[in-house]
N, C-alpha and C positions, 0 to 999 in steps of 0.2 A: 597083408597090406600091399596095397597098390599105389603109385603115384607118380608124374610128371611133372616135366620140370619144365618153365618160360622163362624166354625172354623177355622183360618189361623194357628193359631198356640193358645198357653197354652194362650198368652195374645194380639193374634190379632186378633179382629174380621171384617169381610168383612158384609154389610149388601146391599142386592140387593131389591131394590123399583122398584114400576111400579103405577105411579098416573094414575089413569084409565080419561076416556077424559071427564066427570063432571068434576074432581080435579082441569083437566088443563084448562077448560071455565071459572072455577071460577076464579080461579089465577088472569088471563085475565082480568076479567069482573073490578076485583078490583083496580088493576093497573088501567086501564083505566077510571073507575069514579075518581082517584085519581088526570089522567092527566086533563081529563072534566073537573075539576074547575078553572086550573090554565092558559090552556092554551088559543089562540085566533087561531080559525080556520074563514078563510075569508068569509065573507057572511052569519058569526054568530055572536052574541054579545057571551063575556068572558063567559064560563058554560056552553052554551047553543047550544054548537056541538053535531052534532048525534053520537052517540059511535063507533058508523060502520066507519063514515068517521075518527076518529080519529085514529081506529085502523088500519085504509088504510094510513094515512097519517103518522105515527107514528110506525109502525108495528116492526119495527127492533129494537128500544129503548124499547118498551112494551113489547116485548117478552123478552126481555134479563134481565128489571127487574121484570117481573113475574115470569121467572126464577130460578133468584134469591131467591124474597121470598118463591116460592112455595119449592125451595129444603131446604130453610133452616127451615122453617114452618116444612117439612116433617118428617127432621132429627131431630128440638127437639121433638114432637109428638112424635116419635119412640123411645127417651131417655127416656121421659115419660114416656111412657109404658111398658119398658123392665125394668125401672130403672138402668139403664145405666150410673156409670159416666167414658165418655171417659176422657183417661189420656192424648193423644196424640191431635195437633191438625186433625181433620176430612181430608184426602185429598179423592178428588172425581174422577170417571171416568164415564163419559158418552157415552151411546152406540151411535157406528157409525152413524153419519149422525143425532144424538137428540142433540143438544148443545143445543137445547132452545126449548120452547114450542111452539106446534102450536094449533089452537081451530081444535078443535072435533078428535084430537090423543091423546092415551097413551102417557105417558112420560115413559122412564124408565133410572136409574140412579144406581150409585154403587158408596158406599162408605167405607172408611175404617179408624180404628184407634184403639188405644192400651186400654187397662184397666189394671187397677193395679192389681199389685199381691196381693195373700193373708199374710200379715203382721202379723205376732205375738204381740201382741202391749202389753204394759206391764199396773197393775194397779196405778194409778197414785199418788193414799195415801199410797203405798207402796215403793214409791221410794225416796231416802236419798241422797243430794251431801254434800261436805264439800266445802264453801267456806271462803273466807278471811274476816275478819272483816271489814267493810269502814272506816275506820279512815284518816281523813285528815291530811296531814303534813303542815308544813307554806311551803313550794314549792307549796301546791295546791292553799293555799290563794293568794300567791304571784300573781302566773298564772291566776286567774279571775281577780285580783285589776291589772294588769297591759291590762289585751284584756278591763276594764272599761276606762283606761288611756290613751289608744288609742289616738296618737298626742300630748299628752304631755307629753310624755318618752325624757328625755332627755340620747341622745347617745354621750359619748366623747371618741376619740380617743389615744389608749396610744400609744405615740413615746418612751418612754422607754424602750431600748431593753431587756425583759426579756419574760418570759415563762406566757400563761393565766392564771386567776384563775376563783375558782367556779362560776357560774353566768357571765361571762364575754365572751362578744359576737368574735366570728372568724368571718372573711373572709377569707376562704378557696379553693383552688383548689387539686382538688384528682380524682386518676385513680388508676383502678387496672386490672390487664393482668394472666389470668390463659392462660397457654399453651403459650405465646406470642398473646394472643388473650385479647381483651378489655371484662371487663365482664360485662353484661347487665346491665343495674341498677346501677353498682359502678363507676356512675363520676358524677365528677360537676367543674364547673366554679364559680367562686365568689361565692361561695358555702356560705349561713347563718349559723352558726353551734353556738346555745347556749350551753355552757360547762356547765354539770352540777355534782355536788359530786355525786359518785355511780352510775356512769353511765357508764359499763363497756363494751360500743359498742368500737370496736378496731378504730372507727375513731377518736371518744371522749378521749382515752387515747392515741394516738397517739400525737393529736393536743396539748393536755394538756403538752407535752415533749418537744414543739417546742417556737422557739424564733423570735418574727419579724420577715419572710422576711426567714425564716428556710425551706427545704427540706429535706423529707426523706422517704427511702424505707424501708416497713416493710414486712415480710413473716405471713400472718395471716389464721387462719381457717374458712372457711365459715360458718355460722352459719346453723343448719339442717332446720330452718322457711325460709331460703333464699327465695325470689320471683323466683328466676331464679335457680328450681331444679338442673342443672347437676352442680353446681360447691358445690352443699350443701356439707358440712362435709371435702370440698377440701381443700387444701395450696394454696394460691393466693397471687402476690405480692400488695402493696396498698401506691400508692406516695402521699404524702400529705403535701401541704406545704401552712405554715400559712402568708398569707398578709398582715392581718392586725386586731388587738384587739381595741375592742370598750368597755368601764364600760358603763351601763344602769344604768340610777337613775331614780326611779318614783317620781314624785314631790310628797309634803310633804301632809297627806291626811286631810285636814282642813273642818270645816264647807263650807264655801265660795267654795270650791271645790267641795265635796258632792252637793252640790246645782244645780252645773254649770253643774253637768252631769247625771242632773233630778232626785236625791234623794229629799227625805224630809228635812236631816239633816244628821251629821257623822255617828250616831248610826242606821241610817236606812239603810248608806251606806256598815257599817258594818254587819247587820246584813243579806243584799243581800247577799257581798260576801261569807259570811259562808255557807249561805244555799245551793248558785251556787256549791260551794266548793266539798260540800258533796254528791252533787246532782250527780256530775259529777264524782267524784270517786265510787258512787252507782250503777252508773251505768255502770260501769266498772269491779264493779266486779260481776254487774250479766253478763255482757258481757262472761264476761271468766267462769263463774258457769254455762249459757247455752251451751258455747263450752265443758266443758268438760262433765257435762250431756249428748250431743248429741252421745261424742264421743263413752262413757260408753254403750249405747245406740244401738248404729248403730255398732261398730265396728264388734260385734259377729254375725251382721242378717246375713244369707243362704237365701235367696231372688232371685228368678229370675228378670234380670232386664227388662225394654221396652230400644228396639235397640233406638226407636228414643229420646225417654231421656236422653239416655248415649249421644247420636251424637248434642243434642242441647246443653249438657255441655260440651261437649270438644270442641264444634267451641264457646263459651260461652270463655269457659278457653285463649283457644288460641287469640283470639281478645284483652281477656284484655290483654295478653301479649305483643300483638302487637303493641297495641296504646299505652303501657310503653316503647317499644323498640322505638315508633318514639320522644315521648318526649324526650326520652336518645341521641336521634341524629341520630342514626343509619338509613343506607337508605337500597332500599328494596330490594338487594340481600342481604346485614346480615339479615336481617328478616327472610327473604326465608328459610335461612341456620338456623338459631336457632328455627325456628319455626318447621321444620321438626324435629331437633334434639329433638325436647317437647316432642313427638307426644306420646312415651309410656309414658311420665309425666302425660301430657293433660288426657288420660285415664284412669290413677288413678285416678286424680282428677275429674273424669265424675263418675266414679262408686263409688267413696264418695258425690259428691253431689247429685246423683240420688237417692244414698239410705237414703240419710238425705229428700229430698223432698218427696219420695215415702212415708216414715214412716211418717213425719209430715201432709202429706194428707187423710192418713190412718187414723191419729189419729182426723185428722178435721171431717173427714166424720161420724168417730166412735162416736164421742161428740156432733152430729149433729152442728156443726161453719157452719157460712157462710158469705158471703161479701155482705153488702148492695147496692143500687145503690147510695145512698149518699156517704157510703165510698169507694165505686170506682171513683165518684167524684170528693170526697176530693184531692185522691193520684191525680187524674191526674190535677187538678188544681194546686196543689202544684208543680207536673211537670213542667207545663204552666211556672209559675209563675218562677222557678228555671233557666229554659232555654230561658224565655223568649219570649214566643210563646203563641198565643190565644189556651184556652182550646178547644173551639170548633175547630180549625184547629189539634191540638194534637191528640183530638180524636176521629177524622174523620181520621186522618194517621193510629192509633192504629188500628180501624178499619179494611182499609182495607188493613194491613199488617197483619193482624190477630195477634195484640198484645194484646189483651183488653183480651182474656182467658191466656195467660201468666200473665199479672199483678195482675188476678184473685187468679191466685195461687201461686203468690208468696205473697199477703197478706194474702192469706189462713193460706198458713202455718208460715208466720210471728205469726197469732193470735195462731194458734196453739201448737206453741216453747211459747208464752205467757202464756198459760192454763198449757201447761206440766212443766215450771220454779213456777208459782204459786201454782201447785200443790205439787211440791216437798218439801218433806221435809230439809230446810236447817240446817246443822251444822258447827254453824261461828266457825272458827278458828283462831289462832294471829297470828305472822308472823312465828311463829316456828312452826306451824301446832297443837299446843294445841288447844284443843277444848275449848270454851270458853259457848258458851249456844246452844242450838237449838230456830230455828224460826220455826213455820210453816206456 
């Protein structure tokens, strides 16, 4: 095997092969001991076909996956030896009139794909965030002892016409109209809405104003985290009228109880939900101590980026925006129309998540991380499992939709946002931003 390498650009390289025609017998040869054991050719017993006649009988299937292996055998051999990692998936182009192998011809093939840029990456015992201390409130206990209570929540209806209070469930319907236009995301029908104290989303303190059976239109600001960019930071109006108020009571939390929903005893029941508790506000606030990390992080890099990284987050971005706008209702001219309208959103948001993947790759590579075949595995059984579908059918699709190198890296740099939070050094703070100790 022979091959060169170009320049396309700062981060694209083209790489031109030519399997000289050994390469391509072999190929061949192997494929075809591989059909020889399984298949029945007539006038032989199973195995025991001449290779000649199978490759006469077979000849278009054998070549197309000798093909196959031989170009993909080729292309990592060649990553191996240049040490290569492609950022982009590999697309190929084959010289006129070669789609497939034949015995005793050259092959020759061309392929192309992106490599990262060069990353500035920072030392990682040298970097500090400040996050919030975990401390749980009883809202948080409340919240795991009632998902444990699950069916035996009792819900009663108040006919009394007055205004809800904290903890007390709506049935809501709400729309809101920026322009005389409905806004993405802001409606619902028999809308669920837990009222909760301090809870200062303009739906929450709407509702909280309203009386059985009440309508009303408010002028409110979009918040700038809006899902649906162009109405961020806007005036929108927001109707919201309340149907109907329900009190939740959790039954009383007894031994007999504990028991019946697989504890030891009360004290054990109790001592789950503390730890769920804290488990889950810990992990909440490394949630937000990663994002702001990242942000600290990425906002400053000067990075060239890969065109086709940016292009797979912005059709990445715009999907999920899509399959939100169909759950919302909306059919597919409003789609069409708000989907166009994203397009310069969509692309912000590609050249932030490009440059968050690119550095978190950079820094996987740099710390030598890598993905086991057990934990690529794991995730895709978990998949399976999730959606309902046999892992082997999953990833045999992954396969040959070529997702099994995206899932690669995106657990990549999942372990790697892992390593760069664990490395950090953290400075807990209270709620008023005092510092209260360092962890490291």
């Amino acid at each position: 095997m022979q091959y060169t390498i170009e320049e396309i650009t700062s981060l694209e390289r083209k790489i031109l092969v030519q399997l000289n025609k050994d390469d391509v017998n072999k190929a061949l040869d192997e494929v075809i001991s591989e059909f020889a054991k399984n298949i029945e050719v007539k006038g032989f017993k199973k195995g025991k076909a001449p290779h000649d006649r199978i490759e006469t009988e077979y000849s278009e299937k054998i070549q197309k996956e000798a093909t196959d292996k031989a170009v993909d055998d080729a292309v990592q051999k060649i990553f191996q030896e240049t040490k290569i990692n492609p950022l982009s998936q590999v697309r190929f182009d084959y010289q006129e009139g070669e789609q497939t192998l034949i015995r005793n011809n050259s092959f020759k093939f061309t392929f192309y794909f992106e490599i990262l840029p060069n990353v500035p990456l920072p030392e990682l015992d040298k970097l500090t965030i400040k996050v919030f201390e975990p401390n749980i409130t009883p809202k948080d206990v409340y919240n795991v002892t009632r998902r444990f209570c699950k069916g035996k929540i009792q819900l009663t209806e108040i006919k009394e016409l007055r205004t809800p209070q904290a903890s007390e469930i709506c049935i809501i319907d709400f729309e809101s109209l920026y322009q005389n236009k409905p806004v993405p995301g802001m409606q619902g029908k028999n809308y669920y809405l837990k009222l909760e104290e301090g809870n200062n989303t303009e739906l929450n303190k709407i509702t909280f104003q309203l009386k059985n059976g009440e309508e009303k239109i408010s002028q409110i600001v979009v918040p700038q985290d809006y899902s649906y960019p162009l109405v961020r930071g806007k005036e929108v109006s927001l109707k919201v009228k309340l149907k109907q108020i329900y009190k939740e009571t959790l039954p009383e939390m007894t031994e007999e109880l504990a028991i019946s929903l697989g504890f030891k005893n009360l004290k054990d029941f109790e001592r789950t939900v503390l730890s769920q508790a804290m488990n889950i506000h810990a992990q909440k606030v490394k949630l937000e101590g990663q994002q702001k990390l990242l942000n600290e992080l990425i906002e400053p890099l000067k990075i060239e980026l890969p065109i086709s990284l940016l292009a797979f987050y912005k059709s990445e971005y715009l999907q999920e925006v899509k399959e939100r706008l169909k759950i919302c209702g909306h059919n597919s001219n409003e789609i069409s129309v708000i989907l166009k309208d994203l397009s310069q959103f969509a692309e912000e948001e590609a050249i932030k998540n490009t440059k968050i993947h690119i550095f978190l790759l950079s820094l996987a590579i740099r710390e030598n991380l890598s993905i086991s075949e057990d934990e690529l595995n794991k995730h895709i059984n978990q998949l399976a499992i999730k959606n309902k579908q046999s892992p082997d059918e999953l990833y045999k699709f992954m396969q040959e939709n070529n997702i099994i190198q995206k899932i690669e890296d995106r657990l990549l740099t999942d372990k790697a946002m892992e390593l760069l939070y664990n490395k950090t050094k953290k400075i807990m703070i209270d709620k008023d931003g005092k510092d209260i100790r360092v962890d490291k």
